[in-house]
N, CA, C and O atoms as a Tripos MOL2 file, in Angstrom:
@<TRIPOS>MOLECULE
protein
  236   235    59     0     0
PROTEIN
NO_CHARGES

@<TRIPOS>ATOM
      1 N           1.6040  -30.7260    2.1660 N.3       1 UNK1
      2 CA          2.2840  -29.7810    3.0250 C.3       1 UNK1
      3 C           2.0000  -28.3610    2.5480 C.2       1 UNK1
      4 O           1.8550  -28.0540    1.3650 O.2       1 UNK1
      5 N           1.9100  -27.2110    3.9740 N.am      2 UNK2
      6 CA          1.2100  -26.0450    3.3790 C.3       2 UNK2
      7 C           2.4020  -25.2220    3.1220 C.2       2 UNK2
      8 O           3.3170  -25.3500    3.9360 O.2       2 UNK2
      9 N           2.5690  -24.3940    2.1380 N.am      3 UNK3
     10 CA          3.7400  -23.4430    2.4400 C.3       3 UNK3
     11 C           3.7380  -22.7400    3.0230 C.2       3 UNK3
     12 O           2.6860  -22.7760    3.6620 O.2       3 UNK3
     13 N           4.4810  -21.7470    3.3710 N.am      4 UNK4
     14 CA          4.3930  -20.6960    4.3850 C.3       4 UNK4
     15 C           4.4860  -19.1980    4.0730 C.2       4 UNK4
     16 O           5.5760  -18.6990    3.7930 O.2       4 UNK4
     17 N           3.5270  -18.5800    4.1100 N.am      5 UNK5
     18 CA          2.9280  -17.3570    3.2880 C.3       5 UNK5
     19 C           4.0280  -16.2100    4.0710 C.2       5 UNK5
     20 O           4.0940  -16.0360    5.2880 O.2       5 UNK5
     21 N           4.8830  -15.4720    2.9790 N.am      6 UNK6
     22 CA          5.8080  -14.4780    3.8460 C.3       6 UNK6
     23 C           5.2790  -13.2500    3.2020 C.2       6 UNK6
     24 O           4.8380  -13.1500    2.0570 O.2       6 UNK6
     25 N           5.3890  -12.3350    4.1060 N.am      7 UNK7
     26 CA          4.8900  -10.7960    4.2740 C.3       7 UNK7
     27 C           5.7840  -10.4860    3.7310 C.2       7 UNK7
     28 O           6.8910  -11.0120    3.8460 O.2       7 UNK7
     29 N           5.4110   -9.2810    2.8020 N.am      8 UNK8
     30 CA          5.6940   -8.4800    1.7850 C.3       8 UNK8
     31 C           5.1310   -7.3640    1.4110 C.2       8 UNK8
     32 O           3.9010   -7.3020    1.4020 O.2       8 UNK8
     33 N           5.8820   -6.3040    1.0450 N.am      9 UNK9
     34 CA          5.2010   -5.0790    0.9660 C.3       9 UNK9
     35 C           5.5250   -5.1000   -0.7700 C.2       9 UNK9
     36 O           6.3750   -5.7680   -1.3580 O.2       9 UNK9
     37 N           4.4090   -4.0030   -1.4070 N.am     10 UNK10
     38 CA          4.5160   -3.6960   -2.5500 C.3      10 UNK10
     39 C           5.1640   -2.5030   -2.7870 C.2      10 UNK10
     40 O           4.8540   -1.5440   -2.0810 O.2      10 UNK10
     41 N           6.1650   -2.3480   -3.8070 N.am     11 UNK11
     42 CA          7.3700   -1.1140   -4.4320 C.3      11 UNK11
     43 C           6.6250   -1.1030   -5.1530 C.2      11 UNK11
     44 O           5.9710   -2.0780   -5.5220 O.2      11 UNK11
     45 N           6.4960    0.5050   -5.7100 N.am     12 UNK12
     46 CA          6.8230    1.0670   -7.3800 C.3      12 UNK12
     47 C           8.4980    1.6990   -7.3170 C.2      12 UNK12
     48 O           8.8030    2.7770   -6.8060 O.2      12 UNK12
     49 N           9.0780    1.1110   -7.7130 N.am     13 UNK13
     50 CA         10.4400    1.4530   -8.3770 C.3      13 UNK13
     51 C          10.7820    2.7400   -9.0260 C.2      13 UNK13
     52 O          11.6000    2.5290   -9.9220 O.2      13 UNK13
     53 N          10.4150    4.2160   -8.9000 N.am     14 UNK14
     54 CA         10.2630    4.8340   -9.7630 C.3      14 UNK14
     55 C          11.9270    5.4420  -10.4620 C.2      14 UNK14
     56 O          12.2300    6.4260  -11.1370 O.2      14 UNK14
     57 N          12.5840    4.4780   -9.9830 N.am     15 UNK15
     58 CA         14.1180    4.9480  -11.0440 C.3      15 UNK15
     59 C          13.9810    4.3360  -12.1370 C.2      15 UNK15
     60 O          14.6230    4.6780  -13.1300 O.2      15 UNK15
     61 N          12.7200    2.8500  -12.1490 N.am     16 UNK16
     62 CA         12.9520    2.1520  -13.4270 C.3      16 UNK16
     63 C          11.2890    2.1060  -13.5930 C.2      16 UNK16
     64 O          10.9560    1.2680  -14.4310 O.2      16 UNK16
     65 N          10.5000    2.6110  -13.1600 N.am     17 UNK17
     66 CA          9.1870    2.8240  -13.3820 C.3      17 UNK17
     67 C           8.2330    1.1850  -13.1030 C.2      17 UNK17
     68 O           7.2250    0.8880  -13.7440 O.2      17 UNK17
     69 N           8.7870    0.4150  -12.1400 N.am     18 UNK18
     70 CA          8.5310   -1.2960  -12.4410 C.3      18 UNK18
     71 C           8.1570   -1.4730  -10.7540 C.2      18 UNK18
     72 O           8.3540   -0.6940   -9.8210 O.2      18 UNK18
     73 N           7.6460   -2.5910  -10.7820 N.am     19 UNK19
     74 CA          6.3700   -2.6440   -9.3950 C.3      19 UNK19
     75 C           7.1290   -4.3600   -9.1600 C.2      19 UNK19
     76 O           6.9620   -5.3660   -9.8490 O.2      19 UNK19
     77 N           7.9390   -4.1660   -7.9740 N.am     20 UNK20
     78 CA          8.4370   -5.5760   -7.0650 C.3      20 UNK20
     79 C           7.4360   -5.5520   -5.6440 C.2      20 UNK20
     80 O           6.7050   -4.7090   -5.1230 O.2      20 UNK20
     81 N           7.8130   -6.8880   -5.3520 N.am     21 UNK21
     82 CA          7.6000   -6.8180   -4.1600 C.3      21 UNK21
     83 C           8.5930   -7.2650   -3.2820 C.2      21 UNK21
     84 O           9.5070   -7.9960   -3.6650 O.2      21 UNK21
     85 N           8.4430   -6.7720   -1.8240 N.am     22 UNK22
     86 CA          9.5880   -6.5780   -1.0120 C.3      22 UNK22
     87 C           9.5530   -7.2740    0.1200 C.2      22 UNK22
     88 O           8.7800   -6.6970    0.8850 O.2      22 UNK22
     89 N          10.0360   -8.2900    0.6380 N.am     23 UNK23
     90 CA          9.8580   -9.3100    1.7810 C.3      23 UNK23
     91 C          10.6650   -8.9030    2.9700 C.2      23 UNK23
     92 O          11.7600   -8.3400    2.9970 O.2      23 UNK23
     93 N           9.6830   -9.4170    4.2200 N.am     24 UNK24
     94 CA         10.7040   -9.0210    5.7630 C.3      24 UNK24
     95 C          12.0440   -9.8570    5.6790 C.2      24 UNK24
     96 O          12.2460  -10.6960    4.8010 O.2      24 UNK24
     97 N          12.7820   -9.5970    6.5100 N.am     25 UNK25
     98 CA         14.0450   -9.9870    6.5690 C.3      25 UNK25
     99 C          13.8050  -10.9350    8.2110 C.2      25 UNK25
    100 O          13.0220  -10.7360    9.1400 O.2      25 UNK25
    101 N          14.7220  -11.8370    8.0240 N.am     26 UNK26
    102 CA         15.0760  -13.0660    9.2200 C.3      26 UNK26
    103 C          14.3180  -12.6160   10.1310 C.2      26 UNK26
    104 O          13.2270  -13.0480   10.5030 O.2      26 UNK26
    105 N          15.1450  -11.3850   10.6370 N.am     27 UNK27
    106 CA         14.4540  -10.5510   12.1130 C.3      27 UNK27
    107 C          13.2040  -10.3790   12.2020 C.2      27 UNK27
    108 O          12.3850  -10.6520   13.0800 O.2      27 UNK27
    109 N          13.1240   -9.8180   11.0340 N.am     28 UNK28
    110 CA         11.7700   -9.3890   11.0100 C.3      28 UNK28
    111 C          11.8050   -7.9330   11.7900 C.2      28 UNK28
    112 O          11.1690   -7.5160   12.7580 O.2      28 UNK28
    113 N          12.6720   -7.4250   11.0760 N.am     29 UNK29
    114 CA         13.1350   -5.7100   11.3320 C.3      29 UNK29
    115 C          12.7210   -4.8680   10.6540 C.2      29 UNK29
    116 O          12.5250   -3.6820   10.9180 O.2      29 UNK29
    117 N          12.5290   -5.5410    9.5530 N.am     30 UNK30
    118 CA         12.5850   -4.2020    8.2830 C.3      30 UNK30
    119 C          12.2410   -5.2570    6.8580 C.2      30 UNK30
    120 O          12.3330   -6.4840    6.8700 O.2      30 UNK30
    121 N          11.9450   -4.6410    6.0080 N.am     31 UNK31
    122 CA         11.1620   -5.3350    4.4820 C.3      31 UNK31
    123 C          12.4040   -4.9610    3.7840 C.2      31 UNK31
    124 O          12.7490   -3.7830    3.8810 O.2      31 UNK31
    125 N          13.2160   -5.8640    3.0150 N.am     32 UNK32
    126 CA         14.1620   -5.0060    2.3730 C.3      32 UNK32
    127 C          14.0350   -5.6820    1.1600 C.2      32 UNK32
    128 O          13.5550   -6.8140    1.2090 O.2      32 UNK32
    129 N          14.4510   -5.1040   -0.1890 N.am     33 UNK33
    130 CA         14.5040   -5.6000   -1.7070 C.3      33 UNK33
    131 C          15.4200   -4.7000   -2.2720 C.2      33 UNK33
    132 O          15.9240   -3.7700   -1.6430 O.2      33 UNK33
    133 N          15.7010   -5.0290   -3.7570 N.am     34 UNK34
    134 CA         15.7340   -4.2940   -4.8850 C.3      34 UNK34
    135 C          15.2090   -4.1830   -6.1170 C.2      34 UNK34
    136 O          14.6610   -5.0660   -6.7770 O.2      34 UNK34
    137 N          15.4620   -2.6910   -6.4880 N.am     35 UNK35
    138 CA         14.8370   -2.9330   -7.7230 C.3      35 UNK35
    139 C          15.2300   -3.8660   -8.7440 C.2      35 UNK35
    140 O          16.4470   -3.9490   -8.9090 O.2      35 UNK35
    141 N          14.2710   -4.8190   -9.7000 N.am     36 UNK36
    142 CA         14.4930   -5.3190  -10.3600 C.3      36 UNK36
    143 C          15.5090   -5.3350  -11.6480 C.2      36 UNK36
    144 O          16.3400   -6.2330  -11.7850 O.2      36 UNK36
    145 N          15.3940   -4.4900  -12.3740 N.am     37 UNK37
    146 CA         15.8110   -3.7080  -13.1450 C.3      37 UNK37
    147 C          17.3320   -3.1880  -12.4730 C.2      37 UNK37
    148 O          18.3460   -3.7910  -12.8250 O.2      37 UNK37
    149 N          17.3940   -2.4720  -11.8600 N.am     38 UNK38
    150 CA         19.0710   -1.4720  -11.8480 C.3      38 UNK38
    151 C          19.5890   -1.7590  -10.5720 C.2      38 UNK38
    152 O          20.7900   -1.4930  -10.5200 O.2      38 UNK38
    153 N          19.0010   -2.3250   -9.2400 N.am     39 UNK39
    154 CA         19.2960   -3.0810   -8.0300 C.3      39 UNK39
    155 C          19.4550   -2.2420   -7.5290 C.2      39 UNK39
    156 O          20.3270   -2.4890   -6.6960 O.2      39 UNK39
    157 N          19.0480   -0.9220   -7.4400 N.am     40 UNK40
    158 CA         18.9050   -0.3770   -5.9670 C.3      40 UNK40
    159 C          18.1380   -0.4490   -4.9450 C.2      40 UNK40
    160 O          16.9450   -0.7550   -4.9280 O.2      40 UNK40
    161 N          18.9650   -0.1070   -3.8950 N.am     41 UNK41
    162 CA         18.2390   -1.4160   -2.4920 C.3      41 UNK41
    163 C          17.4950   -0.2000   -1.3620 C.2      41 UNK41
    164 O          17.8330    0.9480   -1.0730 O.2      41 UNK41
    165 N          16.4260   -1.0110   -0.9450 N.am     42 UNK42
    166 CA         15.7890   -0.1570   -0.0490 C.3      42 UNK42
    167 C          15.8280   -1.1440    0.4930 C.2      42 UNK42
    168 O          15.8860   -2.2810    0.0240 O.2      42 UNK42
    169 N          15.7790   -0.5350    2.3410 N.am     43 UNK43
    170 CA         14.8260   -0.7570    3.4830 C.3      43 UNK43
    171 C          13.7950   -0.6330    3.9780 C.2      43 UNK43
    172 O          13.7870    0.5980    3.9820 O.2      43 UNK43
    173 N          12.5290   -1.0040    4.5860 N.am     44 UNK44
    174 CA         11.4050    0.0530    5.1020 C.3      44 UNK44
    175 C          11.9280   -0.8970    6.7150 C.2      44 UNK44
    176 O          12.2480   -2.0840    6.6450 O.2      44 UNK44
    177 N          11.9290   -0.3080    7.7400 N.am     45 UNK45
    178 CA         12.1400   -0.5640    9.0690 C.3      45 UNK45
    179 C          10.5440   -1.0270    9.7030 C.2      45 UNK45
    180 O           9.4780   -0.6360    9.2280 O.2      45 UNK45
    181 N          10.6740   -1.7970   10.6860 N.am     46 UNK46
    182 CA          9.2280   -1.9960   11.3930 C.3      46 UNK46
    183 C           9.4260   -1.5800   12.6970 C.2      46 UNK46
    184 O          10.4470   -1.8980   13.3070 O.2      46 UNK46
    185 N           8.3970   -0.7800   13.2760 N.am     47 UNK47
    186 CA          8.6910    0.0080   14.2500 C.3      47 UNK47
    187 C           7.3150    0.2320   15.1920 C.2      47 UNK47
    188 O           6.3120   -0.3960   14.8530 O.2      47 UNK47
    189 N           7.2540    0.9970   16.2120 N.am     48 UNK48
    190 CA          6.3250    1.9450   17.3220 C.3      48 UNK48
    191 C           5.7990    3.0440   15.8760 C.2      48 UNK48
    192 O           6.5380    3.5450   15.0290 O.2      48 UNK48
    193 N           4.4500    3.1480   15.9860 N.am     49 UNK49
    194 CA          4.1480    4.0500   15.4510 C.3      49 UNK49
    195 C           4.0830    4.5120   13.9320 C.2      49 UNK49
    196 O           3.9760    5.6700   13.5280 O.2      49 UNK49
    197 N           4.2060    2.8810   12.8790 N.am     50 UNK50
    198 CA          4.3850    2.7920   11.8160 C.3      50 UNK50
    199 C           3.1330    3.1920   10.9970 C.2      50 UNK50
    200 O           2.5920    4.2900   11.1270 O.2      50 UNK50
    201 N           2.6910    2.1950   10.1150 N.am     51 UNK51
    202 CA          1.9130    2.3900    9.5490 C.3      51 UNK51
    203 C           1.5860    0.9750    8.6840 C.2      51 UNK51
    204 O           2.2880    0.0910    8.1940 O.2      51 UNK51
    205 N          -0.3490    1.3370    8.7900 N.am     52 UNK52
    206 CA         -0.5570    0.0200    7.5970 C.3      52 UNK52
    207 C          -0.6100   -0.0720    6.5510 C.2      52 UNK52
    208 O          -1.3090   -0.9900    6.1220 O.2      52 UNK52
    209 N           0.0140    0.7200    5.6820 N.am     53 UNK53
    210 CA          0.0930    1.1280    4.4760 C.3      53 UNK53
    211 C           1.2240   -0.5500    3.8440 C.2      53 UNK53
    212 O           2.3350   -0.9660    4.1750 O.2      53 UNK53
    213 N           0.2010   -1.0240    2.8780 N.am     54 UNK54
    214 CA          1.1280   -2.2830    2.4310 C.3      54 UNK54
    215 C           1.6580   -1.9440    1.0380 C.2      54 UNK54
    216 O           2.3210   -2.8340    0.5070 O.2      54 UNK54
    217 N           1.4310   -0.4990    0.1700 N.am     55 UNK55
    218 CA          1.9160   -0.4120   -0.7480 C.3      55 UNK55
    219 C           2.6370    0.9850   -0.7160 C.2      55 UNK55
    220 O           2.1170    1.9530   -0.1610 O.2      55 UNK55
    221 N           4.5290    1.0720   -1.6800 N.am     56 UNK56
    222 CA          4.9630    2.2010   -1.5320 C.3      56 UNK56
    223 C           5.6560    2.6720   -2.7000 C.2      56 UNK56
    224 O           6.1040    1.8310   -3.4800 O.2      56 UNK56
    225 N           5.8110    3.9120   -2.9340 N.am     57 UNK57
    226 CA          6.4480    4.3250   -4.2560 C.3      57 UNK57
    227 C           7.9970    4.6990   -3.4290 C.2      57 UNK57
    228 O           8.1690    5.3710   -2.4120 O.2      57 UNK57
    229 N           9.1700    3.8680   -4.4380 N.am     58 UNK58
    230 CA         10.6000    4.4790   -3.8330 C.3      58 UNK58
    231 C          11.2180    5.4960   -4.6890 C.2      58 UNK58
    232 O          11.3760    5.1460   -5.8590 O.2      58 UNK58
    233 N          11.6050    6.6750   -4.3720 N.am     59 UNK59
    234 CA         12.4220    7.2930   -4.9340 C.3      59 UNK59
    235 C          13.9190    7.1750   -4.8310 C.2      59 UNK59
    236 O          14.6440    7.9110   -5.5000 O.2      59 UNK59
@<TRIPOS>BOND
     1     1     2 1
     2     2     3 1
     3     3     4 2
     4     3     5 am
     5     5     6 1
     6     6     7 1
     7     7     8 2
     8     7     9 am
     9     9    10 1
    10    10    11 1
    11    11    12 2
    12    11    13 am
    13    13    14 1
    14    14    15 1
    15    15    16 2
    16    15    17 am
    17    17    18 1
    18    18    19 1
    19    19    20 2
    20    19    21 am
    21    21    22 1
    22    22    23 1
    23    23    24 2
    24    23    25 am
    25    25    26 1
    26    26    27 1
    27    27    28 2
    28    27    29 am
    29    29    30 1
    30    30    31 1
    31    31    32 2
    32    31    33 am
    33    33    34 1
    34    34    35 1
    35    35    36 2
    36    35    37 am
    37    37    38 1
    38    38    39 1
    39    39    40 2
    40    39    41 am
    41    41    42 1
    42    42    43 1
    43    43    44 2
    44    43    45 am
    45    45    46 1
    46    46    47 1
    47    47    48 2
    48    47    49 am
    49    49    50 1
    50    50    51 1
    51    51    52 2
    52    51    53 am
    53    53    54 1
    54    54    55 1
    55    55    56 2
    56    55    57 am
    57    57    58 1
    58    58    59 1
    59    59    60 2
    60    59    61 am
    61    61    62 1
    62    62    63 1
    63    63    64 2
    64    63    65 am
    65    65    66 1
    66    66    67 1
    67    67    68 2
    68    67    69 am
    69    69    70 1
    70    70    71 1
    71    71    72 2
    72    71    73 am
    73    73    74 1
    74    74    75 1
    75    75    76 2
    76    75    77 am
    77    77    78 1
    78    78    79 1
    79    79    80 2
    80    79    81 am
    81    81    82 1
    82    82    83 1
    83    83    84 2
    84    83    85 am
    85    85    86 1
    86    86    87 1
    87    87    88 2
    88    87    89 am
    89    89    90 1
    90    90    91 1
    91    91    92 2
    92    91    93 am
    93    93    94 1
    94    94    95 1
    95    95    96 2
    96    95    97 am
    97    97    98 1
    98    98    99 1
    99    99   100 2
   100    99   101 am
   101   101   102 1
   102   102   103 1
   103   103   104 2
   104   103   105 am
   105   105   106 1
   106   106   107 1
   107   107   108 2
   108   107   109 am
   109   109   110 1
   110   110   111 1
   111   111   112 2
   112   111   113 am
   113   113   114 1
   114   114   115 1
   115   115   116 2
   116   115   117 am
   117   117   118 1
   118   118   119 1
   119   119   120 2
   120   119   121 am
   121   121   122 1
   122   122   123 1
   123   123   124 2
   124   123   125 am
   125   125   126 1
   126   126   127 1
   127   127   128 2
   128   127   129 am
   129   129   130 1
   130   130   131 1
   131   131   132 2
   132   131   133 am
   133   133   134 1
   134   134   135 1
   135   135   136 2
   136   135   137 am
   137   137   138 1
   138   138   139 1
   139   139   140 2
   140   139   141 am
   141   141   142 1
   142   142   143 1
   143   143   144 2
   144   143   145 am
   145   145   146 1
   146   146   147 1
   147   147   148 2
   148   147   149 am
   149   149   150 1
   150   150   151 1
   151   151   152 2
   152   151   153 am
   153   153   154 1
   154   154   155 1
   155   155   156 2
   156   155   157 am
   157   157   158 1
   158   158   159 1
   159   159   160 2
   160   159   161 am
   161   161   162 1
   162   162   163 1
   163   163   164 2
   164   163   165 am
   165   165   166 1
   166   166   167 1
   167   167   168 2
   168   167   169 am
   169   169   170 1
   170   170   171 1
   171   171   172 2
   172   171   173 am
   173   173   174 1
   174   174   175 1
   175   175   176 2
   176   175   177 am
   177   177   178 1
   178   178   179 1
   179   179   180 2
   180   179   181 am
   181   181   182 1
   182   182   183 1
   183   183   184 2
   184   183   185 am
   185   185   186 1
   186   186   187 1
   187   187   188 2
   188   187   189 am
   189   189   190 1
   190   190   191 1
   191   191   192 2
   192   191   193 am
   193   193   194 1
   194   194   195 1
   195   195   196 2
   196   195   197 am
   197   197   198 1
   198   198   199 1
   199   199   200 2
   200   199   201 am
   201   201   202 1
   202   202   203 1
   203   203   204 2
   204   203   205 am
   205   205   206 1
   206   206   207 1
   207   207   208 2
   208   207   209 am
   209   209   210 1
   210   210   211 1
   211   211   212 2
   212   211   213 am
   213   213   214 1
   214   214   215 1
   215   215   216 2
   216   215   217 am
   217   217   218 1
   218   218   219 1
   219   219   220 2
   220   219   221 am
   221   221   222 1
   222   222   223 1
   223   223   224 2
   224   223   225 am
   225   225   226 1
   226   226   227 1
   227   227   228 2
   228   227   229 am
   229   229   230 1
   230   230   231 1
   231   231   232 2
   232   231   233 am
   233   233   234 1
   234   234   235 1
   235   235   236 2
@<TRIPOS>SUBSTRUCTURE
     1 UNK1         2 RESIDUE 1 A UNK
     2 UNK2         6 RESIDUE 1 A UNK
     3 UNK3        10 RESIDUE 1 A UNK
     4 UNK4        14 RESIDUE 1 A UNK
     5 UNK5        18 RESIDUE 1 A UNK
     6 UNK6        22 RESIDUE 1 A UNK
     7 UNK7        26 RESIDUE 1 A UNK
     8 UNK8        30 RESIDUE 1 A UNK
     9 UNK9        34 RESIDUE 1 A UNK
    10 UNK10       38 RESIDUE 1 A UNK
    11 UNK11       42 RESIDUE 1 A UNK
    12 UNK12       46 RESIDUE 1 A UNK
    13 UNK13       50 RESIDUE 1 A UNK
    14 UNK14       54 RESIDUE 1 A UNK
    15 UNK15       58 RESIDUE 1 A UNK
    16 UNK16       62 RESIDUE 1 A UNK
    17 UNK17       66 RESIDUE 1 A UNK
    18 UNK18       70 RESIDUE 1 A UNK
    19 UNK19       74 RESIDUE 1 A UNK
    20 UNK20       78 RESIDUE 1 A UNK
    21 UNK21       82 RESIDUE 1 A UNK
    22 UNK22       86 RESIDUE 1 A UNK
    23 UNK23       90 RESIDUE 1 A UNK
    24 UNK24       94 RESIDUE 1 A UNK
    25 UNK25       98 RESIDUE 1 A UNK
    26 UNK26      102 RESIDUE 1 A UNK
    27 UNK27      106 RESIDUE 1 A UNK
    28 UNK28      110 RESIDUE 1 A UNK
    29 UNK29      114 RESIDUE 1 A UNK
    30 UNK30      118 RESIDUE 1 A UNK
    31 UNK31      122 RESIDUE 1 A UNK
    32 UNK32      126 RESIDUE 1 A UNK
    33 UNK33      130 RESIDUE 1 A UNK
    34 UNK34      134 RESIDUE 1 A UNK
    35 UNK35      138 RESIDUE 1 A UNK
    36 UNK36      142 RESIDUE 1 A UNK
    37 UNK37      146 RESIDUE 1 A UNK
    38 UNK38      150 RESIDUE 1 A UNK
    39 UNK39      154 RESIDUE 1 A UNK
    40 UNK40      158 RESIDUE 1 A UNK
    41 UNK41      162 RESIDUE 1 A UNK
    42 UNK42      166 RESIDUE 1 A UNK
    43 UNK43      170 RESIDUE 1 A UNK
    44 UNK44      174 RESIDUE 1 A UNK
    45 UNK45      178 RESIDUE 1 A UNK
    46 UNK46      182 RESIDUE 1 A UNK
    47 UNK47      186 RESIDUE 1 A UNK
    48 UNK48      190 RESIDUE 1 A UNK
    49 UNK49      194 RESIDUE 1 A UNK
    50 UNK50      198 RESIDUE 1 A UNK
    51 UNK51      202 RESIDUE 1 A UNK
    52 UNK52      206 RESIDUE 1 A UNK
    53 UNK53      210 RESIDUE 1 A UNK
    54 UNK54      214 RESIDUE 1 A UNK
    55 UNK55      218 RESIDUE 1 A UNK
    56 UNK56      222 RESIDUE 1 A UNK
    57 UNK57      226 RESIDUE 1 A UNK
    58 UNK58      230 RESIDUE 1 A UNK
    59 UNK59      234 RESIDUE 1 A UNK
């Protein structure tokens, strides 16, 4: 049985200087995670007019 490959964007964390990666949510609305380290939480939204950029630095 194959697994099922889920989309994910790449973080640099820069409150804790550390590189997660960040998976879509149910909807498939938005990529959301936290940082590893201290758990602060981002969103990135999916939208009209986004971008293909698969890697991001969070401040």
């Amino acid at each position: 049985m194959e697994r099922e490959k889920r989309k994910f964007l790449g973080v640099v964390f820069q409150c804790c200087k550390v590189y997660a990666r960040v998976y879509i949510n149910k909807e498939k609305t938005a990529y959301k995670g936290m940082c590893p380290r201290c758990g602060k939480q981002i969103e990135l939204k999916i939208g009209p007019g986004g971008t293909d950029t698969r890697f991001f630095n969070a401040h």
